[in-house]
C-alpha positions, 0 to 999 in steps of 0.5 A, a space after each residue: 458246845 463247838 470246839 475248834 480242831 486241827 487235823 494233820 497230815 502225820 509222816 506215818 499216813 494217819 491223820 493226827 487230830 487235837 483240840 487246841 483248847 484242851 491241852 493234851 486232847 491228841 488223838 489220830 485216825 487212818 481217815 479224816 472221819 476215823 480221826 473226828 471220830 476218835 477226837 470226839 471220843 477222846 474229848 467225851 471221856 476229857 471233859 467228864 468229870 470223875 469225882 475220883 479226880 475231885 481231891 476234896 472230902 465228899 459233901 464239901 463240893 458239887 458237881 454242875 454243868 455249864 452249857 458255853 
């Protein structure tokens, strides 16, 4: 999968770096690679799917995935 990314110069000297797609997927860096690198981690951990976060009775649903 590709996402698309923002990396921004912050006011505080870190580079701020989020996903447009992924609304609220924020994080920063001291350097660009340091900022890739925590956006990376922040969108693994945003897309993994927790089957506490599933609000349904257990065997009503599944889980799959979807390669795009």
């Amino acid at each position: 999968m590709k996402l698309k990314i923002i990396l921004e110069n912050g006011m505080d000297g870190y580079i701020t770096a989020y996903c447009p797609a992924l609304k609220g997927c924020v994080t920063q860096g001291k350097t660009e690679e340091e900022a890739i690198k925590n956006l990376r981690e922040a969108i693994e951990l945003y897309l993994d799917a927790d089957p506490m976060d599933i609000m349904l009775p257990p065997g009503t649903y599944k889980v799959s995935e979807l390669a795009i």
